[in-house]
PATORLUM-246740 format. One line per field, with one value per residue: x, y, z of N, C-alpha, C, CB in turn; residue number from 1. Coordinates in steps of 0.2 Angstrom, whole numbers, plus 5000, padded with zeros to 4 digits. Glycine has a CB too. Layout:
N
n_u	c(X;...)
n_v	c(Y;...)
n_w	c(Z;...)
ca_u	c(X;...)
ca_v	c(Y;...)
ca_w	c(Z;...)
c_u	c(X;...)
c_v	c(Y;...)
c_w	c(Z;...)
cb_u	c(X;...)
cb_v	c(Y;...)
cb_w	c(Z;...)
num	c(NUM;...)
REM end
This chain:
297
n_u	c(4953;4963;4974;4971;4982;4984;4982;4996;5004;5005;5012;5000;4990;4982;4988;4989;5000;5008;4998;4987;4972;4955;4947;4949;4945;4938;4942;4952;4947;4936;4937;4933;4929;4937;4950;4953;4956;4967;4976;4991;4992;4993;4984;4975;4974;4968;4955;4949;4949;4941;4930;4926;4923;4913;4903;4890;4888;4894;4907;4917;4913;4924;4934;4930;4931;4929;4926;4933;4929;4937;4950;4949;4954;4958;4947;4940;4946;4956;4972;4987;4996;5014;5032;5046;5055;5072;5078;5073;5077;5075;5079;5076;5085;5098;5103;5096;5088;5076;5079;5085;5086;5076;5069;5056;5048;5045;5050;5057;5069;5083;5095;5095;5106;5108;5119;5117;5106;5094;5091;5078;5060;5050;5037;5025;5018;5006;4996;4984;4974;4964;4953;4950;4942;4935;4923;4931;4935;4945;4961;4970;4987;4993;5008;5016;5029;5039;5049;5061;5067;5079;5081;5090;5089;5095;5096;5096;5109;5110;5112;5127;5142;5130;5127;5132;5120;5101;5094;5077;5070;5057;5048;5032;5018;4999;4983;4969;4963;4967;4977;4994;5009;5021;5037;5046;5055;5051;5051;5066;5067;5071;5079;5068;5058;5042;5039;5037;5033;5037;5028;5026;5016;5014;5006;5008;5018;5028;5029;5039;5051;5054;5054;5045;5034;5023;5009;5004;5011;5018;5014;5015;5010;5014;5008;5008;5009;5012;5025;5034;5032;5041;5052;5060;5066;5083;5089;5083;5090;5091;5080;5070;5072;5072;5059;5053;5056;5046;5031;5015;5009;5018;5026;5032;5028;5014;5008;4998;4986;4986;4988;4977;4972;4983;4987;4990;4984;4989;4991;4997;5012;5027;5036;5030;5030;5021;5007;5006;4993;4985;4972;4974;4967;4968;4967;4966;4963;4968;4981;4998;5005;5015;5029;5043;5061;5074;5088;5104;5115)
n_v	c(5170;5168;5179;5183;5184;5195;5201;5198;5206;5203;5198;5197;5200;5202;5191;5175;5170;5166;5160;5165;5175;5168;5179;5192;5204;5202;5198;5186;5175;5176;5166;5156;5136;5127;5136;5137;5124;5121;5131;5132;5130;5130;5117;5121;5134;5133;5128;5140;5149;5141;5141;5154;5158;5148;5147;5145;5132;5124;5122;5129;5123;5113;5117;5125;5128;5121;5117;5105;5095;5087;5090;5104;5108;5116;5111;5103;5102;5094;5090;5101;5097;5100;5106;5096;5102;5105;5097;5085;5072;5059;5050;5054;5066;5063;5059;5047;5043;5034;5022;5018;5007;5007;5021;5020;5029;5037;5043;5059;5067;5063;5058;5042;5033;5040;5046;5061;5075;5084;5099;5110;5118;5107;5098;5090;5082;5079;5069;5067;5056;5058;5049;5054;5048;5037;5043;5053;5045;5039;5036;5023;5013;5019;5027;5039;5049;5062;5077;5091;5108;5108;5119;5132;5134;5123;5108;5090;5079;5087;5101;5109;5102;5093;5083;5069;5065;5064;5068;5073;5068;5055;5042;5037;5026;5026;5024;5016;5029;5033;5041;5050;5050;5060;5064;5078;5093;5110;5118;5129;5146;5151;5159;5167;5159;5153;5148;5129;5112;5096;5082;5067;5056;5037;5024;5013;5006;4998;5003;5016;5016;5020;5035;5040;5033;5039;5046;5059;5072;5085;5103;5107;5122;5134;5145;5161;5167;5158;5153;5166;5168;5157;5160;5169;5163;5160;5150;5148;5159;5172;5167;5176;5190;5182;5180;5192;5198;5190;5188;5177;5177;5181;5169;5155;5145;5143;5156;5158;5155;5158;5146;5139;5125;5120;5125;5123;5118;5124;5120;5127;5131;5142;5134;5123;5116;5114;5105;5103;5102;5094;5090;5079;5078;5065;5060;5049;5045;5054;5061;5063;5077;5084;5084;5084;5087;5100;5098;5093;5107)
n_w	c(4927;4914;4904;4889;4875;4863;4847;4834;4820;4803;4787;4778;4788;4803;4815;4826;4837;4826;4815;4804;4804;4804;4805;4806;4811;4823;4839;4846;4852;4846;4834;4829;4830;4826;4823;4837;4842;4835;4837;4846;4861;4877;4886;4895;4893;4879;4885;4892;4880;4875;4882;4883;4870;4867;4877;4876;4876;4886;4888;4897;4909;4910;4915;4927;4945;4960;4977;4986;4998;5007;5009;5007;4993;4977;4965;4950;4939;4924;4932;4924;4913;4915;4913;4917;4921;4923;4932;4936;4938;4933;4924;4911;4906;4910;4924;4936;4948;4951;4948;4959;4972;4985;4982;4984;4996;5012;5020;5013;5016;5020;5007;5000;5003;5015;5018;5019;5022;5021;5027;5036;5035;5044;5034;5028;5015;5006;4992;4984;4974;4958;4948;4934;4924;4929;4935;4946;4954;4969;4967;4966;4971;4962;4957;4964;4961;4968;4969;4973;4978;4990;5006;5000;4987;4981;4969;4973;4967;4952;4957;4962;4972;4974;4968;4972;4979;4982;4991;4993;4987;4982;4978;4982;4984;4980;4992;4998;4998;4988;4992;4996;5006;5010;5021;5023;5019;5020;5002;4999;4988;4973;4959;4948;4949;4953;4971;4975;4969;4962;4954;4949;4939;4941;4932;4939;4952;4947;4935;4936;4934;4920;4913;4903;4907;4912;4918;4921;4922;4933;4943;4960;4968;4979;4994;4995;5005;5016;5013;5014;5028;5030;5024;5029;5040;5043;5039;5027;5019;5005;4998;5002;4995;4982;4981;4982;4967;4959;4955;4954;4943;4933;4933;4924;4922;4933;4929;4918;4925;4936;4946;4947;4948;4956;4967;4982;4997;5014;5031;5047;5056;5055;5065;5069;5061;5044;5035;5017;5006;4992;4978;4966;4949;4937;4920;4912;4900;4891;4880;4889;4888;4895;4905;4898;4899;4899;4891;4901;4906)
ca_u	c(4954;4970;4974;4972;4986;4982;4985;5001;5003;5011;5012;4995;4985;4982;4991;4992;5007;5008;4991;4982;4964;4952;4940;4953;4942;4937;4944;4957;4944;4930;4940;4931;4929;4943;4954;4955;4959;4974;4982;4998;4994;4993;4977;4970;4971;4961;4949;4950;4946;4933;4924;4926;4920;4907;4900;4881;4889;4894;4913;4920;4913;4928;4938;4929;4932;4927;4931;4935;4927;4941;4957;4949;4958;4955;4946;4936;4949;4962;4978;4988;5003;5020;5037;5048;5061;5078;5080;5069;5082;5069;5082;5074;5090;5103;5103;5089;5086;5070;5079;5088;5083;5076;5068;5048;5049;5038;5052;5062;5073;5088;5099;5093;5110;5110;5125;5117;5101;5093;5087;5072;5057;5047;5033;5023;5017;4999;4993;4975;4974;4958;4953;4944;4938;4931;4918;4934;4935;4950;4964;4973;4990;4997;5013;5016;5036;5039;5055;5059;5073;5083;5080;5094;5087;5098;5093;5101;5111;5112;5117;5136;5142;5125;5126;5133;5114;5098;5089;5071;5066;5055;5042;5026;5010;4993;4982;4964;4957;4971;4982;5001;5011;5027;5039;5049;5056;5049;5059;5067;5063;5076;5079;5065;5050;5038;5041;5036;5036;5038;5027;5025;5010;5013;5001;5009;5026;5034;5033;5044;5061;5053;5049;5040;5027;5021;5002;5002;5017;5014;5019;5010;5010;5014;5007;5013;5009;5017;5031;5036;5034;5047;5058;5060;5070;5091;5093;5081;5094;5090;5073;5063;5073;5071;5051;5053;5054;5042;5022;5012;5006;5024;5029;5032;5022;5007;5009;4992;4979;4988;4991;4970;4970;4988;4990;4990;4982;4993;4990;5004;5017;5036;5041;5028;5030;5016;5005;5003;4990;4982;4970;4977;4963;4970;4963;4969;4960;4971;4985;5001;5010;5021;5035;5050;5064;5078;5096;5107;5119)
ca_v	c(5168;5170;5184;5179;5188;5200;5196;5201;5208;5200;5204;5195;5205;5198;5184;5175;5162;5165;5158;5170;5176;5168;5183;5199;5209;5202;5196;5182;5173;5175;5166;5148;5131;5125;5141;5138;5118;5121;5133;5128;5133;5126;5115;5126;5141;5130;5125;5149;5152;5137;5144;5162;5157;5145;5145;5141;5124;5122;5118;5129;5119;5108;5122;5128;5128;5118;5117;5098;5098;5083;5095;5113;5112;5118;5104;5104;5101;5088;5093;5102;5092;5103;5101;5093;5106;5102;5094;5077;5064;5051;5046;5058;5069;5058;5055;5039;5040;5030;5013;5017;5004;5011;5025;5020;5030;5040;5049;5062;5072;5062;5055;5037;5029;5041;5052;5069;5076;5092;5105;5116;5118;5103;5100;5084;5085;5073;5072;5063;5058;5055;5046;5056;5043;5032;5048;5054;5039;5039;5031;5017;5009;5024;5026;5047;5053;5069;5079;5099;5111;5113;5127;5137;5131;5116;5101;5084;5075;5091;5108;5110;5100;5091;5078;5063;5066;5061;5069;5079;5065;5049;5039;5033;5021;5028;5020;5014;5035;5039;5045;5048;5056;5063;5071;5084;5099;5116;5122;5139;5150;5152;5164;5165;5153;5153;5142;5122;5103;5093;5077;5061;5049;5032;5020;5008;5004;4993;5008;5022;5015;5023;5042;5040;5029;5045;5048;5065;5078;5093;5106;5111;5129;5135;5150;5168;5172;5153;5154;5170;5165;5153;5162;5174;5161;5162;5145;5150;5162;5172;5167;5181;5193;5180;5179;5198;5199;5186;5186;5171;5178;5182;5163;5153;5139;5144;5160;5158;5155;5160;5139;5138;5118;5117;5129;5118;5120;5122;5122;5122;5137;5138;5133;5118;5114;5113;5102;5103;5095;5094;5085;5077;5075;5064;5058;5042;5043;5059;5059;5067;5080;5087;5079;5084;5089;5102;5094;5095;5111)
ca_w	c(4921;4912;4901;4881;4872;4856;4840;4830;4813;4798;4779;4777;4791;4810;4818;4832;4837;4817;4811;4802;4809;4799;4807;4807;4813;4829;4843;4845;4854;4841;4828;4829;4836;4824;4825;4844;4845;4830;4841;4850;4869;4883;4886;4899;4887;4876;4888;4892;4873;4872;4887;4883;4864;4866;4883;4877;4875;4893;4889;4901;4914;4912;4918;4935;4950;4963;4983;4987;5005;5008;5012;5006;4989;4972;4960;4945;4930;4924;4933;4920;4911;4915;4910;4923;4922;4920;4938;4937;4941;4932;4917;4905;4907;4915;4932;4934;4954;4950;4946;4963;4978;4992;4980;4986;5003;5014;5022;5009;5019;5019;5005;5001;5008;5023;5017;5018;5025;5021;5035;5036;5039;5043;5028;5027;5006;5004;4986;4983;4966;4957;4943;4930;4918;4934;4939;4949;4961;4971;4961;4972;4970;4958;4959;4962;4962;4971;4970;4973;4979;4998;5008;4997;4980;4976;4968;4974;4959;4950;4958;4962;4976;4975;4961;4975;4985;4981;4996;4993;4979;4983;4977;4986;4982;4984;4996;4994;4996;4981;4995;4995;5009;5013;5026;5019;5022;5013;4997;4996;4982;4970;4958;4943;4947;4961;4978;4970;4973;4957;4955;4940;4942;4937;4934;4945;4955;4943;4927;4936;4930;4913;4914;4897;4908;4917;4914;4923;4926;4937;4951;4967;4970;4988;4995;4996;5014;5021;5010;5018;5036;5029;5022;5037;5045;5045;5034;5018;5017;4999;4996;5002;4991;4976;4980;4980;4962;4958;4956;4953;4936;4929;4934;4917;4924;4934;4928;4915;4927;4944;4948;4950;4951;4959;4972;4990;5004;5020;5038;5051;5056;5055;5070;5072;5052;5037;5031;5012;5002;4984;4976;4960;4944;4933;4915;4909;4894;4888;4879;4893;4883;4899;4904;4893;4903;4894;4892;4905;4902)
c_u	c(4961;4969;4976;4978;4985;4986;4991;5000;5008;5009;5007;4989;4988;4983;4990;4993;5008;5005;4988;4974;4959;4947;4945;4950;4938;4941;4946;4952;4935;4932;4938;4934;4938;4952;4956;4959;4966;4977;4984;4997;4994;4985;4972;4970;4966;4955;4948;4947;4941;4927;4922;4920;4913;4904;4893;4884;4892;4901;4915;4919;4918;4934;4939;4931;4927;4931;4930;4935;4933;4946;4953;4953;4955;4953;4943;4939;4955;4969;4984;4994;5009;5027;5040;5053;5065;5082;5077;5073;5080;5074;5081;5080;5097;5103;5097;5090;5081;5074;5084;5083;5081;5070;5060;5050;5043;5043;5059;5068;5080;5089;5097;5099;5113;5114;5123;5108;5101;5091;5083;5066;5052;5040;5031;5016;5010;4996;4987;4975;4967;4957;4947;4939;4935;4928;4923;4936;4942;4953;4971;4979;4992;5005;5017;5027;5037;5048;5055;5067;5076;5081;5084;5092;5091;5094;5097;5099;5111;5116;5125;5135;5135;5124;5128;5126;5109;5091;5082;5067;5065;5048;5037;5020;5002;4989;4975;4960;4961;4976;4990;5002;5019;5032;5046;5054;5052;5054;5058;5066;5069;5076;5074;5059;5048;5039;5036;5039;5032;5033;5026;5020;5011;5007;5002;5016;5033;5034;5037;5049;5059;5050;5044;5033;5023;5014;5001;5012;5016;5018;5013;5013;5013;5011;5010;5016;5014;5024;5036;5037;5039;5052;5060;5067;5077;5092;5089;5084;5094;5083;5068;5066;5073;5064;5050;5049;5049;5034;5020;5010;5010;5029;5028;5027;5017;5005;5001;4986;4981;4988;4983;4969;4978;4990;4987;4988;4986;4988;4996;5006;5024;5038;5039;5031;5022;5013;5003;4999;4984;4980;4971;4969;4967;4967;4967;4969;4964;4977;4991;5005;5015;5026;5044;5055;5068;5086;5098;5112;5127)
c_v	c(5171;5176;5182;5184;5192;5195;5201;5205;5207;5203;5201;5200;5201;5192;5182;5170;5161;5163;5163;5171;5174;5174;5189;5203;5210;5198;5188;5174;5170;5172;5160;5144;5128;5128;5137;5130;5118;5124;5131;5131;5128;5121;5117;5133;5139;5131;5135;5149;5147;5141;5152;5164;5155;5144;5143;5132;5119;5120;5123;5128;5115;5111;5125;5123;5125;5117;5108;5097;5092;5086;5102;5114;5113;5111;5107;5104;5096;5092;5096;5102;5100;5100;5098;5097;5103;5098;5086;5071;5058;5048;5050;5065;5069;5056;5053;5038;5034;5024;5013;5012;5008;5019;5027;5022;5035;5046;5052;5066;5070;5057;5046;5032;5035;5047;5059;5071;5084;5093;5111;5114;5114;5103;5092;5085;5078;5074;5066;5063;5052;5053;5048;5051;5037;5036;5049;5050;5039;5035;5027;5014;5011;5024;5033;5048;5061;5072;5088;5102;5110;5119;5132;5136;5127;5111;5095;5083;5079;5095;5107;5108;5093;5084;5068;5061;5066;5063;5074;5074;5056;5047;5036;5029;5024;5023;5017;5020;5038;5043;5045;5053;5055;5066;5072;5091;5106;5119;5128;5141;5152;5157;5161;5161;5153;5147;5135;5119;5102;5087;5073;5055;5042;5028;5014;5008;5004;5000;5014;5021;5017;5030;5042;5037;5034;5047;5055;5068;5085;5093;5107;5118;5130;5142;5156;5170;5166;5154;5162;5168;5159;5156;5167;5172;5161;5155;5146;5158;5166;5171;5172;5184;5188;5181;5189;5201;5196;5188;5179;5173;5180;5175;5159;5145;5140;5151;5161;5157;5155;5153;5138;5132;5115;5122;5127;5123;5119;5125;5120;5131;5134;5136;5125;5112;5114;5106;5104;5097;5098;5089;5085;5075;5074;5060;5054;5043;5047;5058;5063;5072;5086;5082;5079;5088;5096;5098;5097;5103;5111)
c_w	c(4918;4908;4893;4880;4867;4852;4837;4824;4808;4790;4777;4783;4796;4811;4823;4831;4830;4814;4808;4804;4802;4800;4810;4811;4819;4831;4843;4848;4850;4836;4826;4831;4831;4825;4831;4845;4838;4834;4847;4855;4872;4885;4891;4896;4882;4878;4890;4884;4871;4875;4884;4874;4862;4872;4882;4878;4881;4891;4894;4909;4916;4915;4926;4938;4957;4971;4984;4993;5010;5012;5009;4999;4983;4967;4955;4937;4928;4928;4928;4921;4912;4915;4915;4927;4920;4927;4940;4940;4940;4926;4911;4902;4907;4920;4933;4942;4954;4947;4955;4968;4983;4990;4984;4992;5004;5015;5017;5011;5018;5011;5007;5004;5014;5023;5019;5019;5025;5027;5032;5038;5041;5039;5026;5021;5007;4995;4986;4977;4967;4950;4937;4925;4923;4937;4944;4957;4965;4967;4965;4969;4962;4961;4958;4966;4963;4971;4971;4978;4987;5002;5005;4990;4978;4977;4969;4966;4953;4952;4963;4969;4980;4971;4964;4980;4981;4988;4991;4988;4983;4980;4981;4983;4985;4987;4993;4993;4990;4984;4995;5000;5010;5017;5023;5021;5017;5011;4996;4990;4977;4963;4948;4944;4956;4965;4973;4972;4965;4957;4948;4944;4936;4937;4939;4947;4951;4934;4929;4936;4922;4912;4906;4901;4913;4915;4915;4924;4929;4943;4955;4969;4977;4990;4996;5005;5018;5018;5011;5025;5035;5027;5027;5040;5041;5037;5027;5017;5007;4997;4998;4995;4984;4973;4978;4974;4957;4959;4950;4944;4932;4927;4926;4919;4927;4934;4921;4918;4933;4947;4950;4953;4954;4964;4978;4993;5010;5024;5043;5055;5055;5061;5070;5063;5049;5036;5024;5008;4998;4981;4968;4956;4940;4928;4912;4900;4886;4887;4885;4887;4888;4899;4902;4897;4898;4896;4898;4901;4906)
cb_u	c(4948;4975;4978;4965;4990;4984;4978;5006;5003;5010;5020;4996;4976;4978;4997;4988;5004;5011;4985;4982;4962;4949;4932;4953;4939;4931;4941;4964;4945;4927;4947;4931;4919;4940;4952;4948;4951;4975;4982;5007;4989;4996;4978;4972;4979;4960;4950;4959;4952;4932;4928;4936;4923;4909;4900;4874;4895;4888;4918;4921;4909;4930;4935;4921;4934;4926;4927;4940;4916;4943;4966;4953;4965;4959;4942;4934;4952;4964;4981;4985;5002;5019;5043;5051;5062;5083;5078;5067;5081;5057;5078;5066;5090;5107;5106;5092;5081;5063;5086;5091;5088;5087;5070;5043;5056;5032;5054;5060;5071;5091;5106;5090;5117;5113;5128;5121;5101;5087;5095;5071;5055;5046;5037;5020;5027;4991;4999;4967;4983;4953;4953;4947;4944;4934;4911;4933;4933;4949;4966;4969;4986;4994;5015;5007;5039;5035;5059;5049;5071;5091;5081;5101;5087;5106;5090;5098;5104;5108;5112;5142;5143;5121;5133;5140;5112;5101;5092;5073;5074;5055;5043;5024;5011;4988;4981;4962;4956;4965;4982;5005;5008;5028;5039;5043;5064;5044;5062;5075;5060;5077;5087;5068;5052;5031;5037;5036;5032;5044;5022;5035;5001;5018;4999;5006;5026;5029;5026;5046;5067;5050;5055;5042;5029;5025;4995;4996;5023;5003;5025;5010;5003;5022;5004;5006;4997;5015;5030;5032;5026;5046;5058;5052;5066;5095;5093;5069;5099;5094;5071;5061;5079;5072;5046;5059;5059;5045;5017;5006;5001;5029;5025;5042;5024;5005;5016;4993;4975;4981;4999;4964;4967;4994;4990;4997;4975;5001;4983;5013;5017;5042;5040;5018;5033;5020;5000;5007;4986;4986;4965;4985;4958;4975;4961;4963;4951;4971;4986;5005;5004;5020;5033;5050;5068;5079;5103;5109;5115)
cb_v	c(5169;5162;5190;5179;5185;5208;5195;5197;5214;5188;5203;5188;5204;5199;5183;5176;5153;5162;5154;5170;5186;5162;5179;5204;5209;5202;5198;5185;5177;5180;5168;5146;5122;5125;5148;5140;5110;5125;5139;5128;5138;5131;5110;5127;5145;5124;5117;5153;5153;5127;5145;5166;5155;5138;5151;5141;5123;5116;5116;5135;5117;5105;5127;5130;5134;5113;5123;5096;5097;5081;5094;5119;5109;5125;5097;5110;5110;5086;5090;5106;5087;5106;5103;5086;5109;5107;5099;5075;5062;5052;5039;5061;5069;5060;5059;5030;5045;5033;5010;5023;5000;5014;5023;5013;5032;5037;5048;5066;5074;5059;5059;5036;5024;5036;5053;5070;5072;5094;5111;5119;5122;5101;5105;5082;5083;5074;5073;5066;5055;5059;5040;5060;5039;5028;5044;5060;5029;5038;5035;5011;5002;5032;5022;5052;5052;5068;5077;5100;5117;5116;5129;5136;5136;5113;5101;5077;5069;5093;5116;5119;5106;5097;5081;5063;5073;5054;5073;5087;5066;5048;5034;5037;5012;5032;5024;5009;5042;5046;5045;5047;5059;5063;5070;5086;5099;5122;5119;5141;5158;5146;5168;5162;5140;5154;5146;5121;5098;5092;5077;5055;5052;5028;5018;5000;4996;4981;5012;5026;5004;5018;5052;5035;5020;5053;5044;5065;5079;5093;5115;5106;5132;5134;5149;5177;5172;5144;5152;5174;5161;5149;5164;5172;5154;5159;5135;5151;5157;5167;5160;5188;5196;5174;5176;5200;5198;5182;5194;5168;5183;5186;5158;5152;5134;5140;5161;5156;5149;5164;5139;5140;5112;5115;5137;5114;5117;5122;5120;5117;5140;5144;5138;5118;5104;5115;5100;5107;5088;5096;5084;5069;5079;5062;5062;5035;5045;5065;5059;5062;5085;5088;5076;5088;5082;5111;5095;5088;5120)
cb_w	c(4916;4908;4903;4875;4870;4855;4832;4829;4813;4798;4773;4777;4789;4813;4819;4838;4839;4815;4815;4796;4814;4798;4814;4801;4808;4830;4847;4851;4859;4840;4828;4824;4836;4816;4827;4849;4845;4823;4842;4848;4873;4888;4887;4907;4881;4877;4895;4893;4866;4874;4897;4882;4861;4862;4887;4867;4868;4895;4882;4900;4913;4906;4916;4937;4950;4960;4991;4985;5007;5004;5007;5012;4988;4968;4963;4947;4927;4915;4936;4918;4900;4919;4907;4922;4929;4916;4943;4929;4948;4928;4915;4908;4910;4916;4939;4927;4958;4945;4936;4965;4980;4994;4973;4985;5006;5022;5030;5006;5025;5027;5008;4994;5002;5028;5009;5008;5031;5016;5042;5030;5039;5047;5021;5034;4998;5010;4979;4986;4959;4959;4946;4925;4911;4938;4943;4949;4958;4976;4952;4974;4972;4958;4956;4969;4955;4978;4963;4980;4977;4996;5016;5000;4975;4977;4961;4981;4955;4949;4963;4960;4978;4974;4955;4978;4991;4980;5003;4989;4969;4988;4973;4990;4985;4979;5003;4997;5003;4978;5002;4988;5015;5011;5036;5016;5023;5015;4988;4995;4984;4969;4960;4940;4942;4960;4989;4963;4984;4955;4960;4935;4943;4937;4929;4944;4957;4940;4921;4941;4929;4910;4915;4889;4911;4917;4918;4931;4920;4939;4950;4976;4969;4992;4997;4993;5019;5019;5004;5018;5040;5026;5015;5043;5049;5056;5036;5016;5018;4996;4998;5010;4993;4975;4990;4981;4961;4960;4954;4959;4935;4934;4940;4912;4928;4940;4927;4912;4926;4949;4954;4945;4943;4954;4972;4995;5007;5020;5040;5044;5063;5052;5079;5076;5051;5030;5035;5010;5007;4979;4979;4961;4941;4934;4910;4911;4894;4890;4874;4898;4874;4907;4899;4884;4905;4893;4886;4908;4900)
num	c(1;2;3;4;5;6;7;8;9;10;11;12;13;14;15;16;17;18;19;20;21;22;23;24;25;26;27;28;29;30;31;32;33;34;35;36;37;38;39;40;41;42;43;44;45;46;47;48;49;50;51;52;53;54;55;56;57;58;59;60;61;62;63;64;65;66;67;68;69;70;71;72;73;74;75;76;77;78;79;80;81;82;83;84;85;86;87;88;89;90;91;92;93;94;95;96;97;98;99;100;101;102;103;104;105;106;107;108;109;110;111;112;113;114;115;116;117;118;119;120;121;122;123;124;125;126;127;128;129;130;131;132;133;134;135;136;137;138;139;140;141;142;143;144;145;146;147;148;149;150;151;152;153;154;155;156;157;158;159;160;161;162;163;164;165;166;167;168;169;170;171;172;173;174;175;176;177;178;179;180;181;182;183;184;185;186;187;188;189;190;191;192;193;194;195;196;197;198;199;200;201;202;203;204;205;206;207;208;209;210;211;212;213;214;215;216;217;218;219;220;221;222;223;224;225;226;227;228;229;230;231;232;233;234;235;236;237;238;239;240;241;242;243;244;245;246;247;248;249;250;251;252;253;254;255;256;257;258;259;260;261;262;263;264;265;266;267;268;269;270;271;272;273;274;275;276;277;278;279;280;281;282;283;284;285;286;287;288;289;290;291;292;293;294;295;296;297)
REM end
């Protein structure tokens, strides 16, 4: 469970995020049902101070953890909405891959007109999305957009030298189990945020020329121990010593709950390549509030 934060102190008594405690006197957590759904967190700190507060009432069941005997990966809560970063390429930004031709593919590795082709370690990405408000039935004929870094941490269409390429970033259609896959390579670690693959789920094909029409936005974790054995090798150049500095609970994105419903399951080695895969809960019925890119700078 994540770590709640204390409360502050203002020229009225105790704070937290700058609300005053209706209940001073105890804990941040004991401060009521109303307290807790006002304050501005994140919706899995919510769903942390509902559980922690009101447990007779069974809400931090929405929370737990579940093994998903499918792939072995963590299930049991809506996948939780994150920003896109400032590398998206969906329009929300500037650069709008997703109206490009050619964009729906399986294979990511090269540059959609061929120009330019990443290298590293082979990494074949599956994500299974499910459909919360249908009893999590598989959800078919989604439209899941995946994007993520180089073995050296650049992003095609952004970082220097990189703005005429388009490799690492494609769209695919889920199947009839909810599946979507991809071959890939695995991204370097760059400096500040833990090793990650970006994804947006549309509801279908025809809405990803519009990143507003994204039901879900979220990252997949990758693990400590694979992502070592990857960086080890000569071309992720930089990335151990970036991971060095880094732990999963310092990360500004899955750094509040250790990435519990987004850290993939792989199997594979570096020589032969990875299989990663995660299974996507997504809620229709909620509003999305990830997403927002920051300007470009």
């Amino acid at each position: 469970m994540a770590r709640v934060p204390g409360p502050t102190h203002g020229p009225s008594g105790p704070t937290y995020q700058g609300r005053a405690l209706p209940r001073p006197d105890e804990e941040v957590v004991d401060q009521g049902l109303s307290f807790d759904v006002g304050t501005l967190v994140s919706r899995r700190r919510v769903l942390t101070l509902l559980g922690a507060g009101l447990g007779a009432l069974g809400l931090a069941a929405c929370a737990s953890s579940s093994t998903d005997g499918s792939n072995g990966t963590t299930s049991g809560g809506e996948i939780p909405d994150e920003t896109a970063g400032p590398y998206p390429g969906d329009g929300s930004n500037g650069p709008d891959v997703l109206e490009d031709a050619g964009i729906v593919r399986s294979d990511i590795r090269s540059s959609i007109d061929a120009a330019a082709t990443a290298t590293g370690v082979p990494m074949t990405l599956e994500l299974t999305i499910l459909d919360m408000a249908n009893d999590d039935a598989p959800f078919p004929d989604t439209a899941v957009y995946v994007w993520h870094c180089d073995a050296v941490g650049g992003y095609s269409m952004y970082s220097e030298g990189l703005e005429d390429v388009t490799y690492l970033r494609g769209a695919q259609v889920t199947d009839s189990a909810g599946k979507a896959t991809w071959t890939s390579i695995f991204p370097g670690c760059y400096s500040g945020r833990w090793p990650h693959i970006h994804f947006e789920v549309y509801p279908d094909v025809d809405s990803i020329t519009d990143s507003t029409n994204a039901v879900a936005t979220s990252q997949v974790a990758l693990p400590e121990d694979v992502s070592r054995a990857v960086y080890a090798l000569a071309e992720y150049a930089g990335s151990t010593e970036n991971l060095d500095r880094l732990s999963i609970e310092d990360d500004n994105v899955f750094g509040d709950d250790g990435a519990a419903l987004q850290m993939a399951t792989v199997t594979g080695d570096a020589e032969s390549g990875y299989h990663v895969a995660l299974t996507v809960r997504v809620d229709t019925s909620t509003e999305p509030v990830g997403g927002a890119a920051p300007a470009r700078r």
